[in-house]
C-alpha positions as CSV (number, residue, x, y, z in Angstrom):
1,X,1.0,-48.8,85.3
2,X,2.0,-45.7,84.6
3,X,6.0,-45.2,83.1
4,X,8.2,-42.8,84.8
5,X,8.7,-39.6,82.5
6,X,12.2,-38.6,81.5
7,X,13.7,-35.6,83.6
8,X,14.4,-33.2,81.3
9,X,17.1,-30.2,81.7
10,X,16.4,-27.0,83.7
11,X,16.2,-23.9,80.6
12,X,18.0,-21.3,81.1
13,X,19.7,-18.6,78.7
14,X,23.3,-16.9,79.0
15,X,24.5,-14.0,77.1
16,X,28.2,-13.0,76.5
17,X,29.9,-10.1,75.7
18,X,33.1,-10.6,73.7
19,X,34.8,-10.3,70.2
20,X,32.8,-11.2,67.2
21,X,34.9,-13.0,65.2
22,X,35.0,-15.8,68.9
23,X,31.3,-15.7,68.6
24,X,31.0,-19.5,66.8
25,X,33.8,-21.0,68.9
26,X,31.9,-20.0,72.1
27,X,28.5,-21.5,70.2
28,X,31.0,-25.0,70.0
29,X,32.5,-24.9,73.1
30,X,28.7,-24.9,75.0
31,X,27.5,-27.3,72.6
32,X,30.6,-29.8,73.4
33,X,29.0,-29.6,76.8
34,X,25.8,-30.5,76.6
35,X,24.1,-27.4,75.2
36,X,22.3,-26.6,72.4
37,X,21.3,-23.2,70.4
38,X,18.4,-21.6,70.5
39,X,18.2,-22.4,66.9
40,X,18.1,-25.9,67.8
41,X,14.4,-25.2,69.5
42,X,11.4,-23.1,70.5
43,X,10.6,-22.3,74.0
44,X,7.8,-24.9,75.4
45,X,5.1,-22.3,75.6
46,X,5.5,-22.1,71.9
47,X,5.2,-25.8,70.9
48,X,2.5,-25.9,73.5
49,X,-0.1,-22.7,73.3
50,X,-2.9,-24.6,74.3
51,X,-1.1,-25.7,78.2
52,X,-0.6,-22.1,78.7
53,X,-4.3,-20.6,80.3
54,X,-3.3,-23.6,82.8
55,X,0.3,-23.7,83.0
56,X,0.4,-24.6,86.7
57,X,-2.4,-27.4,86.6
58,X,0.1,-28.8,83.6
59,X,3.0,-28.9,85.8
60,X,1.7,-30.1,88.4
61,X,0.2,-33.1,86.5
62,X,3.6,-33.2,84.7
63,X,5.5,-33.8,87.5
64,X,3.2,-36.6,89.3
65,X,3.6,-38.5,86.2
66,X,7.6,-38.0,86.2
67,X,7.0,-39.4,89.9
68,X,4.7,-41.9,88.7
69,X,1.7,-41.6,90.8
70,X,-1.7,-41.6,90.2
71,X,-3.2,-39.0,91.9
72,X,-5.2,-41.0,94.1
73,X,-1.5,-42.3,95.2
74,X,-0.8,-38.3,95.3
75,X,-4.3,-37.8,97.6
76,X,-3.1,-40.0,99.8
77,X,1.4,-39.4,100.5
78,X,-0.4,-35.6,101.1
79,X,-3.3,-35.9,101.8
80,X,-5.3,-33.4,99.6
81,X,-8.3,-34.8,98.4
82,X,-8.6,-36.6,95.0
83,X,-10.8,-34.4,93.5
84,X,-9.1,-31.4,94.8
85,X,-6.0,-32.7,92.8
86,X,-7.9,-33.0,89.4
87,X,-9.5,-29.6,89.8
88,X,-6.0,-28.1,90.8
89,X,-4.6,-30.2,87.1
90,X,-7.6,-29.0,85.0
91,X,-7.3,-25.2,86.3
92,X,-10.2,-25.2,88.2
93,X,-8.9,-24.6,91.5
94,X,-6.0,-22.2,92.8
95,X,-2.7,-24.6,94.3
96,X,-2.2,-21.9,97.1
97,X,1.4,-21.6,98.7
98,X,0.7,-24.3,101.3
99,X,-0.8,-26.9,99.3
100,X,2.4,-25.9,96.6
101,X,4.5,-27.0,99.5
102,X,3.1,-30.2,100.3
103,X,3.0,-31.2,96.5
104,X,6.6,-30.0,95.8
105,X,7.9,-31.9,98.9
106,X,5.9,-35.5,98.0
107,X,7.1,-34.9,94.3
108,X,10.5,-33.8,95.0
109,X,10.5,-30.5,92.9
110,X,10.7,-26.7,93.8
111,X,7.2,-25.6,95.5
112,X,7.3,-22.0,93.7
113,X,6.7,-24.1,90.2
114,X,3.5,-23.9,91.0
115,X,2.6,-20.8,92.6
């Protein structure tokens, strides 16, 4: 059975404009929150160069594992055929906007991920 995937935080990247000499108390203050540095990591496209001619087949593999599905589970809450779902995973079809809303909706994520 496959084991749900941890959710893992939305990336996003702010930039202030401010004294100097406040620039490591600002650094503390968004780390006692919950975020971390850029330091602290590389972007995911970095670690991963080899997902990145078939970024939206990844994610969209990605995300029925987070949801725990098979895709023959997947085939069948949308129905999109099975084999269209492994040739939309390994790169070797296009997702297209309609079939990216019917995947985001039965995998409860944003349909533009995919497009």
């Amino acid at each position: 059975m496959l084991e749900r995937m941890k959710k893992h935080p939305t990336e996003i990247t702010l930039t202030f404009i401010g004294p100097d000499d406040m620039k490591q108390r600002a650094i503390e203050l968004m780390q006692s929150i919950g975020f971390t540095g850029i330091e602290d990591g590389i972007p995911w496209r970095s670690a991963f160069p080899e997902f990145s001619d078939n970024e939206k087949g990844t994610l969209l593999k990605g995300a029925r594992l987070r949801e725990g599905l098979t895709q023959k589970q997947l085939s069948e809450k949308t129905g999109i055929p099975q084999r269209h779902i492994s040739e939309m995973e390994t790169g070797k079809r296009q997702i297209g906007r309609k079939r990216a809303e019917i995947l985001a909706e039965a995998l409860q994520t944003d349909y533009r991920m995919f497009l």
